[in-house]
C-alpha positions as CSV (number, residue, x, y, z in Angstrom):
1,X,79.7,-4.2,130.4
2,X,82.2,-2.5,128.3
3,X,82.9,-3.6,124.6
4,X,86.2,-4.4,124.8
5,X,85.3,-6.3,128.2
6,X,83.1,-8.3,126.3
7,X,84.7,-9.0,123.3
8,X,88.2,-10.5,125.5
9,X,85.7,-12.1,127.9
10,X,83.9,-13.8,124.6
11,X,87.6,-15.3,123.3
12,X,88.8,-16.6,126.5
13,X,85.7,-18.4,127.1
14,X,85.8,-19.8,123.5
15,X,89.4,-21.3,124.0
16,X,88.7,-22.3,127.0
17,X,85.9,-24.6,125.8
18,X,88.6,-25.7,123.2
19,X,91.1,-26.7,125.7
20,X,88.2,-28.5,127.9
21,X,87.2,-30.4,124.9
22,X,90.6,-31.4,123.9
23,X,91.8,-32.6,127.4
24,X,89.0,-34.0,128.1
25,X,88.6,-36.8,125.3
26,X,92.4,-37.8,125.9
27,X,91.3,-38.7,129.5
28,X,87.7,-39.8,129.3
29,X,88.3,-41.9,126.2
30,X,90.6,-44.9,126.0
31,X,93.3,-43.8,123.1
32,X,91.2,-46.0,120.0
33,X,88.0,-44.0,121.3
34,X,90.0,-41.0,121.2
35,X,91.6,-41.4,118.2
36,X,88.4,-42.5,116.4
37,X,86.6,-38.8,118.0
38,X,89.3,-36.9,116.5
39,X,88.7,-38.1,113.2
40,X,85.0,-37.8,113.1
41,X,85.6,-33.9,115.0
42,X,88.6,-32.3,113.7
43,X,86.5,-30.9,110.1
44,X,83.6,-29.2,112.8
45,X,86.3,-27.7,115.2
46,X,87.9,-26.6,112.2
47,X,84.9,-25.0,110.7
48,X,84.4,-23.7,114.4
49,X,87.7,-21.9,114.9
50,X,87.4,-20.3,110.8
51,X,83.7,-18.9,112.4
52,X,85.0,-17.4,115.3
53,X,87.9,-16.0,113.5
54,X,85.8,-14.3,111.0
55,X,83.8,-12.9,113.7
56,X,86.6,-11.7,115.5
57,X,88.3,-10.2,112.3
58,X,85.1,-8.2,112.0
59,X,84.9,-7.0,115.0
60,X,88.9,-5.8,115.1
61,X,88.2,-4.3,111.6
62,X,85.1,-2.3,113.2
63,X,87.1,-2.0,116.3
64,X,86.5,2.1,116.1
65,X,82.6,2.0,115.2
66,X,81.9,0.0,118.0
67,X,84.4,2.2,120.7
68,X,82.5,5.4,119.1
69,X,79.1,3.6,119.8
70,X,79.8,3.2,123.0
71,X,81.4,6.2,123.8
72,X,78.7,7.9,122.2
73,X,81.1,9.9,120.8
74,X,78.9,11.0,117.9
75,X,80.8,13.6,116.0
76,X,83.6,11.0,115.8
77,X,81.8,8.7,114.7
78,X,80.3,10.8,112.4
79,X,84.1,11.8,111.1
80,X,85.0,7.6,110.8
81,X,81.6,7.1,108.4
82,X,82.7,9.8,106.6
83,X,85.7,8.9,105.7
84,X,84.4,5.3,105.4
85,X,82.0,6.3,102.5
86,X,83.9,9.1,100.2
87,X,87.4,7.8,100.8
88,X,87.9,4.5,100.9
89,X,85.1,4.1,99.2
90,X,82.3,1.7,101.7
91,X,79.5,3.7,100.3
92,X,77.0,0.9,101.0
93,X,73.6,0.6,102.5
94,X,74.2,0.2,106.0
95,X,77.4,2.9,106.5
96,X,74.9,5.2,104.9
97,X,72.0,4.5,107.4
98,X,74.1,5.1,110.2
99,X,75.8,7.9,109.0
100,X,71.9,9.9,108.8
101,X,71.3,8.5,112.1
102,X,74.2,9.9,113.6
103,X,74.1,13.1,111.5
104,X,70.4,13.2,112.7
105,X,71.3,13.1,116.4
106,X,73.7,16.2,115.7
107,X,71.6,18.1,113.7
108,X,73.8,18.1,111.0
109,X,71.7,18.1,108.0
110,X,74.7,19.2,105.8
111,X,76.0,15.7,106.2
112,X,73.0,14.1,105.0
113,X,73.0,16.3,101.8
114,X,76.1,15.6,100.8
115,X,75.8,11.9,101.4
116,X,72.4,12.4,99.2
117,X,74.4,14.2,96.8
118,X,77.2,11.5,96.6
119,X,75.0,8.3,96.3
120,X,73.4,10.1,93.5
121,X,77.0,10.4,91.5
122,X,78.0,7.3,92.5
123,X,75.4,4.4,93.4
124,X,72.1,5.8,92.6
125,X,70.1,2.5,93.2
126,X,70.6,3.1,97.1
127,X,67.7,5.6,96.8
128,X,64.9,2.9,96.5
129,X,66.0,1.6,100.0
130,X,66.9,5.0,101.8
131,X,65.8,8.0,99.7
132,X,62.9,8.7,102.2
133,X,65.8,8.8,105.2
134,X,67.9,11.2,103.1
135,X,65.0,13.0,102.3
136,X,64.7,14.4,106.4
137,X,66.7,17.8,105.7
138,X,64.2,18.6,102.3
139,X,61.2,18.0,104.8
140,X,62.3,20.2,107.7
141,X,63.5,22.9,105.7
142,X,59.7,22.9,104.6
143,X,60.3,24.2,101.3
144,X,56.9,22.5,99.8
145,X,58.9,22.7,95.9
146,X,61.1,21.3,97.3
147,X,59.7,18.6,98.9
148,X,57.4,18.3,95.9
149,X,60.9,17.5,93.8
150,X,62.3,15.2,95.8
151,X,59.6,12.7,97.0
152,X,57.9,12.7,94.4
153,X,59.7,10.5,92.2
154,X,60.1,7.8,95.4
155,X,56.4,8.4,95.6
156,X,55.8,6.7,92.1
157,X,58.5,4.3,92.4
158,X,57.1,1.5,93.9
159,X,60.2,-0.4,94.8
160,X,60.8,2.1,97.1
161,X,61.3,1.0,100.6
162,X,58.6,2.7,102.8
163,X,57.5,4.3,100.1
164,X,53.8,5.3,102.3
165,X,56.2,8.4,104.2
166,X,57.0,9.5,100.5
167,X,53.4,9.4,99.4
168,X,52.6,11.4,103.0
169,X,55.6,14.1,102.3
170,X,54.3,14.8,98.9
171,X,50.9,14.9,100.0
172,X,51.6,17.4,102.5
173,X,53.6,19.8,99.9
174,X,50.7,19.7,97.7
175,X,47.8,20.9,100.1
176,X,44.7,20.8,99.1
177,X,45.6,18.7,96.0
178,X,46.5,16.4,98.6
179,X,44.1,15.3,100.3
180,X,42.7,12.2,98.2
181,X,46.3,10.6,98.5
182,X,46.4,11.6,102.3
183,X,43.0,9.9,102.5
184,X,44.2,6.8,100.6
185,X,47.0,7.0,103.8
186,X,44.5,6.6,106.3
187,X,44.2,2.6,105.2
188,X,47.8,1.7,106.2
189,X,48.9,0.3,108.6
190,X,51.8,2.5,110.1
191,X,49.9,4.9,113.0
192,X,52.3,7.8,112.8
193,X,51.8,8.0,109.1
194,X,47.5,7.6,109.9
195,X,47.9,10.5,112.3
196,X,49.9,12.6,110.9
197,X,47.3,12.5,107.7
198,X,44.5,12.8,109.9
199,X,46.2,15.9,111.8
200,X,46.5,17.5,107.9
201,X,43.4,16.6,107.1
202,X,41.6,18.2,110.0
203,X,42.9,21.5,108.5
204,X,41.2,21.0,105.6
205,X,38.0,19.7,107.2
206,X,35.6,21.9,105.1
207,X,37.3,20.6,102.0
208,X,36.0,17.0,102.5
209,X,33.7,15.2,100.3
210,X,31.4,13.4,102.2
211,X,33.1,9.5,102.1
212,X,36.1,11.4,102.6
213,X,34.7,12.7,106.1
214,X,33.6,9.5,107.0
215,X,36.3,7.5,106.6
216,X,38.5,10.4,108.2
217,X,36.2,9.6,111.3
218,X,36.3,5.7,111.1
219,X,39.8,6.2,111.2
220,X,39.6,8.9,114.3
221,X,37.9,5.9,116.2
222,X,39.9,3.1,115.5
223,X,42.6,5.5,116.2
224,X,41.7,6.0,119.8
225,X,41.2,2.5,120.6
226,X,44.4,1.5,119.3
227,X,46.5,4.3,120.3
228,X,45.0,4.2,124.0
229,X,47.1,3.9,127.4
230,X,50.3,2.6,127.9
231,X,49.8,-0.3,124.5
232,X,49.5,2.9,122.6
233,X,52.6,3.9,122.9
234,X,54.1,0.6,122.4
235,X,52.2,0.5,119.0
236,X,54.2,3.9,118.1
237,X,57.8,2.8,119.4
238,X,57.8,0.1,117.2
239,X,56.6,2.7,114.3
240,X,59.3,4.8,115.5
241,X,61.6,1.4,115.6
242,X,60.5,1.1,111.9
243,X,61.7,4.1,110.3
244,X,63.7,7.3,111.4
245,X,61.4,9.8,109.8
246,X,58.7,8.8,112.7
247,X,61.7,9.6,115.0
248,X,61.7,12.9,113.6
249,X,58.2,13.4,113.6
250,X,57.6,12.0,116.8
251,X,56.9,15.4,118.3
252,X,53.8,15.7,115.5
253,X,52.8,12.8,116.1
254,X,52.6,12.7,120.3
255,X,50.9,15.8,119.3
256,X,48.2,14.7,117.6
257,X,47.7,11.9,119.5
258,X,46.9,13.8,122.6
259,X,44.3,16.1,120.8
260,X,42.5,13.0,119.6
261,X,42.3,11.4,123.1
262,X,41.4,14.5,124.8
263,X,38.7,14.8,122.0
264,X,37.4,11.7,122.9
265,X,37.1,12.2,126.7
């Protein structure tokens, strides 16, 4: 059902329910009774109507997101966050989510850069809850200074939110220096971030210490239990539910998942 279907479908069924009530205690109840129901409900029906307003008012003011949404329409929508954010000013946590998600699904990293450059100006605390997200283009451009830069300060921070896929980015850029923090990865708890540092640590096999090995293994087997069959991939929907940068990654990830299950047939 269409958004503006449900939306006018929502409100006529709310005032209808208002009318039924109404009516209905004028001829159910005798007058007193009535009288005395009014005065013990007219503060709830009040408080009622002000929700439903304020619900409705949000939904008129976000009338366009939601038509975009539907639509699909993603460079438009892309255009309406935009203007959102760096003219009139909403540059707040959730506008700047969607806008990398929608920027994502375009492949327009520019956009992300230049909301990345703009929160820095102008609200640098939004990096300790989506600096990893705005982070994407650095990672794909695969430019390991680069990435080295960038996550690493949201790797030592730890306030920052999903702060593991910063530690695994910067372990990646530093190669072999890496491998003791992509090791430390292995005992979490998201399994795109455990394969992806098994799959880098597999290249660097011969440069194991001995516990290292080991627990690279433990992990391998646990990792084929878990990731088995049809619950396997419901365990990485919801880590790809969690956080876009296992979206991106997904490909890796499917990847590396397959090599470990064929390795184990």
């Amino acid at each position: 059902m269409r958004f503006k279907s449900i939306f006018w479908l929502f409100n006529i069924v709310v005032l209808l329910a208002l009318i039924l009530i109404s009516t209905a205690s004028f001829f159910i109840l005798e007058r007193n009774s009535a009288t005395l129901f009014w005065g013990n409900m007219w503060l709830l029906l009040l408080m009622f109507v002000l929700m439903i307003g304020a619900l409705d008012f949000y939904f008129i003011r976000n009338w366009r997101l939601f038509s975009y949404l539907e639509q699909e329409d993603w460079p438009a929508l892309l255009a309406w966050l935009e203007e959102r954010l760096y003219i009139k000013g909403k540059l707040n946590r959730p506008y700047a989510n969607l806008l990398i998600n929608t920027a994502l699904s375009v492949s327009n990293l520019d956009a992300v850069k230049k909301l990345e450059m703009e929160i820095r100006q102008r609200k640098p605390e939004l990096l300790k809850s989506i600096g990893v997200s705005l982070g994407i283009p650095v990672l794909l451009e695969q430019n390991w200074r680069a990435i080295t830069d960038y996550f690493g300060p949201l790797a030592d921070d730890p306030k920052t939110r999903r702060r593991d896929w910063a530690l695994w980015c910067r372990a990646l850029a530093a190669g072999e220096k890496g491998i003791e923090e992509l090791t430390e990865l292995l005992k979490g708890k998201d399994p795109s971030i455990q394969l992806l540092s098994v799959q880098v640590l597999d290249q660097y096999a011969d440069k194991l210490s001995e516990d290292q090995s080991e627990k690279l293994q433990e992990i391998k087997s646990s990792l084929k239990v878990s990731l088995k069959g049809s619950a396997g991939e419901r365990v990485l929907q919801r880590s790809r539910e969690d956080h876009l940068m296992a979206v991106v990654l997904s490909s890796r990830v499917n990847e590396t998942r397959k090599e470990l299950m064929a390795f184990s047939e």
